[in-house]
N, CA, C and O atoms as CSV, one atom per row, in Angstrom:
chain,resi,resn,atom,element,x,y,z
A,1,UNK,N,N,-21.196,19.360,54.527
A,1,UNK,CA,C,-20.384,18.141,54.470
A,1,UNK,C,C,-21.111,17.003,53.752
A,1,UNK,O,O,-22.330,17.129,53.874
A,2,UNK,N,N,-20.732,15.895,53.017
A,2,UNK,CA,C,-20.951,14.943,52.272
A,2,UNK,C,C,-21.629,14.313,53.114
A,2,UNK,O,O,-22.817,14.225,52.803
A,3,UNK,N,N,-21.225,13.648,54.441
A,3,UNK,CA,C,-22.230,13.247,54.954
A,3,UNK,C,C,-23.518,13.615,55.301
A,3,UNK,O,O,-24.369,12.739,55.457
A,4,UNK,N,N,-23.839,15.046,55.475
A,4,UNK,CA,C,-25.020,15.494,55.875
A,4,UNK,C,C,-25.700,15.216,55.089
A,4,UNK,O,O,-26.871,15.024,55.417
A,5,UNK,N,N,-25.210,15.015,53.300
A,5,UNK,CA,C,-26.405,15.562,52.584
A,5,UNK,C,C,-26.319,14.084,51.447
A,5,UNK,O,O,-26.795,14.241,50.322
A,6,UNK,N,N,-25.865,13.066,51.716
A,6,UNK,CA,C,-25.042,12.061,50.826
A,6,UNK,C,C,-26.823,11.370,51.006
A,6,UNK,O,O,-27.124,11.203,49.824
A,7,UNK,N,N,-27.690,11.055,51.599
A,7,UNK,CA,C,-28.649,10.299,51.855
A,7,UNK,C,C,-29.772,10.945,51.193
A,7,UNK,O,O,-30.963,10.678,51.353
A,8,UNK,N,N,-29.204,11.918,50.353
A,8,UNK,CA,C,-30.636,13.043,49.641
A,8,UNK,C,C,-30.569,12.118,48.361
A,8,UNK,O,O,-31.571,12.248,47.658
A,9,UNK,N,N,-29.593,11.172,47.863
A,9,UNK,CA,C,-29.498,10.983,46.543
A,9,UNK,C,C,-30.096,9.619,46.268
A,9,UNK,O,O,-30.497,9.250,45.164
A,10,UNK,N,N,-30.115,8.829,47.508
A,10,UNK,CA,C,-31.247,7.833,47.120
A,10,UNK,C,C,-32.561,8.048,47.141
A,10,UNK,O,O,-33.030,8.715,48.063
A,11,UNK,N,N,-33.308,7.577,46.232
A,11,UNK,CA,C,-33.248,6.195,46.090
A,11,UNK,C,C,-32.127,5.489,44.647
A,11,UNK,O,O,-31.963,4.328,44.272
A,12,UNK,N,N,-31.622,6.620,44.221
A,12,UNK,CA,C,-30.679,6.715,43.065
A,12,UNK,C,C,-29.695,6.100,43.095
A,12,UNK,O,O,-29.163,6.389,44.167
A,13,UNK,N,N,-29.005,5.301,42.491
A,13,UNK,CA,C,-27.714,4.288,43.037
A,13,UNK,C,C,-26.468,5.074,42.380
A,13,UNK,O,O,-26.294,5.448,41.220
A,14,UNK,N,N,-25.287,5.247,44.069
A,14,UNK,CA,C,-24.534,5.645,43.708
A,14,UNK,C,C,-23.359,4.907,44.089
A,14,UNK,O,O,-23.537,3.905,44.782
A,15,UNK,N,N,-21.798,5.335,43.647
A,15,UNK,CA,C,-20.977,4.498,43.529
A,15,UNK,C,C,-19.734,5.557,44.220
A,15,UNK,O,O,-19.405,6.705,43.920
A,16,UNK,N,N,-19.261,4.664,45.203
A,16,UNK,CA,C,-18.203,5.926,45.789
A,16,UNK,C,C,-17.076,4.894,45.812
A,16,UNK,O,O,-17.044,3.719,46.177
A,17,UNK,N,N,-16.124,5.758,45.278
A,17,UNK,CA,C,-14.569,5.250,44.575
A,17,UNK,C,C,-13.664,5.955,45.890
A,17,UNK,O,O,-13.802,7.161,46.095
A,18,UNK,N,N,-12.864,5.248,46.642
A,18,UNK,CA,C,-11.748,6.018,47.599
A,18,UNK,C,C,-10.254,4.890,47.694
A,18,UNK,O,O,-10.099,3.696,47.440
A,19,UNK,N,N,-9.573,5.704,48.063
A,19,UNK,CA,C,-8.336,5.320,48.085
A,19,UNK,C,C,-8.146,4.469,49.816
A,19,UNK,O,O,-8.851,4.642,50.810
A,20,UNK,N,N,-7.030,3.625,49.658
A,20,UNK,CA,C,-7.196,2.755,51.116
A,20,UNK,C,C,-5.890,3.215,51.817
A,20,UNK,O,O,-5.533,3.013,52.977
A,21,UNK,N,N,-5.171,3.992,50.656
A,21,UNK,CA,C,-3.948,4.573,51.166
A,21,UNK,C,C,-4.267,5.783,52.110
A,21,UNK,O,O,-5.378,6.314,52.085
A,22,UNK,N,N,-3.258,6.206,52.946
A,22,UNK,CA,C,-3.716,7.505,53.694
A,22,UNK,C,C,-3.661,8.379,53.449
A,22,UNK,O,O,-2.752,8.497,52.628
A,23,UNK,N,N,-4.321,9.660,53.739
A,23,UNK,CA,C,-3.411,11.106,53.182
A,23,UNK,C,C,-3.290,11.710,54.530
A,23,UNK,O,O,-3.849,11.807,55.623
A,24,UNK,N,N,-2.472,11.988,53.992
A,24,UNK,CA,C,-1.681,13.002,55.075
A,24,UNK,C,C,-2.626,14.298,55.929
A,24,UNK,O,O,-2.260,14.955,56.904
A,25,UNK,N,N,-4.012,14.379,55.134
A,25,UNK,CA,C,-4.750,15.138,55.653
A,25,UNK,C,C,-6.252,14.610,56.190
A,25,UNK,O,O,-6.964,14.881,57.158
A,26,UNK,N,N,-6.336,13.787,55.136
A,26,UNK,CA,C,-7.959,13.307,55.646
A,26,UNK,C,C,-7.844,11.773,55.942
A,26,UNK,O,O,-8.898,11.136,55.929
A,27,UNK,N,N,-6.678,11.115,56.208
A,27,UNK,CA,C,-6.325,9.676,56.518
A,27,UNK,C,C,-6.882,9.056,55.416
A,27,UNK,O,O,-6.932,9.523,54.278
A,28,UNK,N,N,-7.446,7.610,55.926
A,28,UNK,CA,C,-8.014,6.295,54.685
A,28,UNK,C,C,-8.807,6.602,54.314
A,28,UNK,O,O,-9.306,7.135,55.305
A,29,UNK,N,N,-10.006,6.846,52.952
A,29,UNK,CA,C,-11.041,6.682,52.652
A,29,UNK,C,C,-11.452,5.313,52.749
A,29,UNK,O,O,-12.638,5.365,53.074
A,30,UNK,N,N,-11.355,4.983,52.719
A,30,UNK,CA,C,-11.583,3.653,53.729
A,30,UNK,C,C,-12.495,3.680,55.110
A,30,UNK,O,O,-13.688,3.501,55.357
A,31,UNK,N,N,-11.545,3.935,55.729
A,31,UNK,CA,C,-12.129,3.685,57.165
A,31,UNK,C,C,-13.248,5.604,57.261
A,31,UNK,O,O,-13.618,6.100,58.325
A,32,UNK,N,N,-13.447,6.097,56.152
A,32,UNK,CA,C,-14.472,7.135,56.042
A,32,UNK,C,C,-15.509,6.560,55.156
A,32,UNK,O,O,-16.697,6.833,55.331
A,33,UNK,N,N,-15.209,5.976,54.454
A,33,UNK,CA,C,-16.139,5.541,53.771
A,33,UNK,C,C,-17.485,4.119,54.017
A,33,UNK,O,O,-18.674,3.865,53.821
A,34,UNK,N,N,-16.018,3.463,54.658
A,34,UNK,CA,C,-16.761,2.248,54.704
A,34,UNK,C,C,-16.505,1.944,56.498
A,34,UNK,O,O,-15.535,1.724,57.223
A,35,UNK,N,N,-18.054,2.091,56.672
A,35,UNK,CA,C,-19.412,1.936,56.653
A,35,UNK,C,C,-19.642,3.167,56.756
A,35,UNK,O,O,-20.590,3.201,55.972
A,36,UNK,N,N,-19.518,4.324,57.135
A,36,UNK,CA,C,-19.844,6.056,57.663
A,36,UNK,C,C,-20.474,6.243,55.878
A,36,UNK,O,O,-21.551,5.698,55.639
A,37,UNK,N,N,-20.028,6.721,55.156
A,37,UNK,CA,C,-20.533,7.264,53.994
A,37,UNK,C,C,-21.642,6.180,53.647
A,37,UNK,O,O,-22.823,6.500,53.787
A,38,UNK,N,N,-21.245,4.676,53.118
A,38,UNK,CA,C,-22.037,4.078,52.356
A,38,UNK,C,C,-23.738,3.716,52.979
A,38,UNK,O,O,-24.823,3.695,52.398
A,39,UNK,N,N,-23.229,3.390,54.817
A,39,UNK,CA,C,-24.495,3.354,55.488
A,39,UNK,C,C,-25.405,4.946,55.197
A,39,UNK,O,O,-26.520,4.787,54.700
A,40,UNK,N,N,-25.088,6.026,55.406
A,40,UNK,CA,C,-25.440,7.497,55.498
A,40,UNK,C,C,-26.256,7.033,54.109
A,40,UNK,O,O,-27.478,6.934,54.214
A,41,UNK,N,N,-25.707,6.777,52.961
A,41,UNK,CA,C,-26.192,6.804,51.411
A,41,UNK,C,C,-27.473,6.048,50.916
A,41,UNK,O,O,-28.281,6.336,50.034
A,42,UNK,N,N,-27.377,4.824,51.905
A,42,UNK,CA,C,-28.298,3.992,51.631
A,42,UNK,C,C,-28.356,2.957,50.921
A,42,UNK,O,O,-27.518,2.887,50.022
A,43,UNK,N,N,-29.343,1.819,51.072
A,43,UNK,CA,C,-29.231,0.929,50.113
A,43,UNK,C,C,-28.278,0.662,48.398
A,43,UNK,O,O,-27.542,-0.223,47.961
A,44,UNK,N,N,-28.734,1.760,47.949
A,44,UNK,CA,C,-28.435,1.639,46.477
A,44,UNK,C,C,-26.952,1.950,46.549
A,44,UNK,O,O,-26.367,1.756,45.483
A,45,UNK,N,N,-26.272,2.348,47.466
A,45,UNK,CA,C,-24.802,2.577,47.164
A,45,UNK,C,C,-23.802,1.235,47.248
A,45,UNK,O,O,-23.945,0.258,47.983
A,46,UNK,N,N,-22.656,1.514,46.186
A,46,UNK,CA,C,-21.877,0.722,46.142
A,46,UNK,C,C,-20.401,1.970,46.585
A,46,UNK,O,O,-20.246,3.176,46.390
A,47,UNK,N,N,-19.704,1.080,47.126
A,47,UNK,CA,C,-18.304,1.307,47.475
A,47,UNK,C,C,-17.122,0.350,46.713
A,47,UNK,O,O,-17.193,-0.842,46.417
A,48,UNK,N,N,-16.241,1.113,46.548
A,48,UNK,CA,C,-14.956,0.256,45.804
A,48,UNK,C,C,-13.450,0.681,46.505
A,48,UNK,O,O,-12.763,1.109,45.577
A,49,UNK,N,N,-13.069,0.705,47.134
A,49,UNK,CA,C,-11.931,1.023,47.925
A,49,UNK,C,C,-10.729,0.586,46.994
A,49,UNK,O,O,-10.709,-0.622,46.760
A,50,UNK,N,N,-9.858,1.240,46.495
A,50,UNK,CA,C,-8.560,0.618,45.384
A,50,UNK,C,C,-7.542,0.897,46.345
A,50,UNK,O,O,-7.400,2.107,46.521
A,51,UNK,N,N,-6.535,-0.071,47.250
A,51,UNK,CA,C,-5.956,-0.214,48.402
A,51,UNK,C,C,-4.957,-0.025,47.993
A,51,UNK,O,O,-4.118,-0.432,48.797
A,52,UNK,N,N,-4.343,0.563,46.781
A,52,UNK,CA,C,-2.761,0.869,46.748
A,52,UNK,C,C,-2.818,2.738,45.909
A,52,UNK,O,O,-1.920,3.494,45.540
A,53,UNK,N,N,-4.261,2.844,45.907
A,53,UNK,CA,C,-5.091,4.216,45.642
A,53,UNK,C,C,-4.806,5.100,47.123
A,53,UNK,O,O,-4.801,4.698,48.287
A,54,UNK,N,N,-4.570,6.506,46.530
A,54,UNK,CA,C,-4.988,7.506,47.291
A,54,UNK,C,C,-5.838,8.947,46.884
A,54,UNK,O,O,-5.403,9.733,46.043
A,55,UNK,N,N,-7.088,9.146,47.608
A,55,UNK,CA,C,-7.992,9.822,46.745
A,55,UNK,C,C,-8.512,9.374,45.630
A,55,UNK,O,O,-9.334,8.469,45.485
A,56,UNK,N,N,-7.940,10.121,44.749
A,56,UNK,CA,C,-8.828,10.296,43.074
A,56,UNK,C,C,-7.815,9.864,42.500
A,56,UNK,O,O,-7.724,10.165,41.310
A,57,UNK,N,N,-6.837,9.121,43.034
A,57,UNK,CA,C,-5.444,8.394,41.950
A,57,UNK,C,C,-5.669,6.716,41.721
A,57,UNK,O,O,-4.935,5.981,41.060
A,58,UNK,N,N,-6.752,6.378,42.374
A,58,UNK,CA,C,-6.957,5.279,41.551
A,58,UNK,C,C,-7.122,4.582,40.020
A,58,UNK,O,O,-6.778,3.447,39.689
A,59,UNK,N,N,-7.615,5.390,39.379
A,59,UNK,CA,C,-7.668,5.452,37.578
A,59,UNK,C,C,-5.964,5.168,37.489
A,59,UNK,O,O,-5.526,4.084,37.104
A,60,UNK,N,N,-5.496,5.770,37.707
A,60,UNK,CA,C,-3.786,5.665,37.758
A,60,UNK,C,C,-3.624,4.562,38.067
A,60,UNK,O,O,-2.906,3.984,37.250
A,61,UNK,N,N,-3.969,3.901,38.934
A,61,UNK,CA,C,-3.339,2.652,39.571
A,61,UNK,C,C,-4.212,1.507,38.744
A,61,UNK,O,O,-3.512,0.625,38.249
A,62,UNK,N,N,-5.574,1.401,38.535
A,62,UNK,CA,C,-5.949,0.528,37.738
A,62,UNK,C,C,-6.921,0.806,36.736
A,62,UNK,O,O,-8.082,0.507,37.015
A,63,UNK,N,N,-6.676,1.339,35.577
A,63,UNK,CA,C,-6.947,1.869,34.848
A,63,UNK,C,C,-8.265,0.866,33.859
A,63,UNK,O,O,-9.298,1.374,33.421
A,64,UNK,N,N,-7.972,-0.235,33.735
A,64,UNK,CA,C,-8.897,-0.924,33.000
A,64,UNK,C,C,-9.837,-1.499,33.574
A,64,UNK,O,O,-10.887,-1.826,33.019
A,65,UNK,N,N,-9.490,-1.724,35.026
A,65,UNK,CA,C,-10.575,-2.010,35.919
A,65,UNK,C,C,-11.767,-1.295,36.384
A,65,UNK,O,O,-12.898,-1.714,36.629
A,66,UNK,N,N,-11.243,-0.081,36.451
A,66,UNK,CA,C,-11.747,1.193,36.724
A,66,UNK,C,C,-12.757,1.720,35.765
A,66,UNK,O,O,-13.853,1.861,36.309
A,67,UNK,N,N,-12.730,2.065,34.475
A,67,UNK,CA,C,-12.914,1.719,33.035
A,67,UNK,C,C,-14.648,0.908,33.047
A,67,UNK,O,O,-15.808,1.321,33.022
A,68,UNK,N,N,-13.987,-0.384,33.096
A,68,UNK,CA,C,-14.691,-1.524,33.656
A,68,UNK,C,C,-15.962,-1.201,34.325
A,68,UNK,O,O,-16.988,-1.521,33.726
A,69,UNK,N,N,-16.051,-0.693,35.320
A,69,UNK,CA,C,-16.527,-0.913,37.068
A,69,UNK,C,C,-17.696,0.653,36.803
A,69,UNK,O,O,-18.882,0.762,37.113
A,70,UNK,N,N,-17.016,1.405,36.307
A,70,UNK,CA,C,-17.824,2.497,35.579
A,70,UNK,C,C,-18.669,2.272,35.177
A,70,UNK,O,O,-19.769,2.635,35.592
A,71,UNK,N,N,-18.333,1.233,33.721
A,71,UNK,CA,C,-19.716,1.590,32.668
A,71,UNK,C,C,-20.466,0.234,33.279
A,71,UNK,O,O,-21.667,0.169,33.019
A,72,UNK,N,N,-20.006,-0.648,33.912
A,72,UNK,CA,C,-20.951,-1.461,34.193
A,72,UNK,C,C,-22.166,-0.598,35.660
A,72,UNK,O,O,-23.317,-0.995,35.842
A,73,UNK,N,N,-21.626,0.367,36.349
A,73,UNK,CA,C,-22.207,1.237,36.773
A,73,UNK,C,C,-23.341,1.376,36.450
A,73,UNK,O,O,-24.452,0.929,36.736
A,74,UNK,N,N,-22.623,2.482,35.421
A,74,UNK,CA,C,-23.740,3.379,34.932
A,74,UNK,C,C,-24.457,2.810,34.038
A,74,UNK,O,O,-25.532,3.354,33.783
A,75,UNK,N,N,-24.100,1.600,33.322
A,75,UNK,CA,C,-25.263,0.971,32.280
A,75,UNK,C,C,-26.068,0.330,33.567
A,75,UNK,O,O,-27.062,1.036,33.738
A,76,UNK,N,N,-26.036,-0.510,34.335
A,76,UNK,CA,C,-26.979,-0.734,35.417
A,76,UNK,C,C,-27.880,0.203,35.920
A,76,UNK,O,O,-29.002,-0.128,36.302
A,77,UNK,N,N,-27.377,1.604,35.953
A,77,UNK,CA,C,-28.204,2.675,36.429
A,77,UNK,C,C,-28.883,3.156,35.511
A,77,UNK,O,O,-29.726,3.990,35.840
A,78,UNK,N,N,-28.773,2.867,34.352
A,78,UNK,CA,C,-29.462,3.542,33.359
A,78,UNK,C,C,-30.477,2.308,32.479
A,78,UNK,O,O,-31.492,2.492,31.806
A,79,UNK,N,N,-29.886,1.280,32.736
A,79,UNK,CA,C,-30.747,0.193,32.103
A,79,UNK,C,C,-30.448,-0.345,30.375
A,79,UNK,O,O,-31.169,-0.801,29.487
A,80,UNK,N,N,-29.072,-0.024,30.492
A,80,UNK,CA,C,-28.566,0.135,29.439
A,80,UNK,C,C,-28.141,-1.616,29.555
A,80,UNK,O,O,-27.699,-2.068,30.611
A,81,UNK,N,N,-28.298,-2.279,28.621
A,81,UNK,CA,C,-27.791,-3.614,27.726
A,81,UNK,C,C,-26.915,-3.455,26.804
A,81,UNK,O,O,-26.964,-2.390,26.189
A,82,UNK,N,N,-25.968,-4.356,26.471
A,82,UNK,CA,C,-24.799,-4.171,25.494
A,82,UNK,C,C,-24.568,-5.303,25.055
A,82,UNK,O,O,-23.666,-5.475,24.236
């Protein structure tokens, strides 16, 4: 499970994207994520919850933001300037 093993990846900064909508199977990522995953992860993690998102359908719902929120990510993680 993600949680068992989500705290192996710091000190590395990671970024967990979930939906605030429910599913029908695993409820809010939301209320799994935040605080359960991001505390488990550690310092370097960031969370982004997209509240009209469910799962991995956020890109769908805000596409340029998303876009956005990425490369400023990963250029932070990589040390990348632009």
């Amino acid at each position: 499970p993600t949680i068992e093993i989500i705290g192996q990846i710091s000190p590395r900064p990671i970024m967990m994207v979930g939906g605030g909508l429910s599913d029908p199977i695993f409820g809010s990522e939301a209320e799994m994520m935040i605080p359960r995953y991001a505390e488990a992860a550690g310092a370097n993690a960031q969370t982004w919850i997209i509240p009209e998102a469910v799962h991995c359908d956020g890109p769908n719902h805000r596409p340029e933001e998303y876009a956005q929120r990425m490369v400023e990510f990963f250029d932070t993680a990589f040390g990348i300037t632009r």
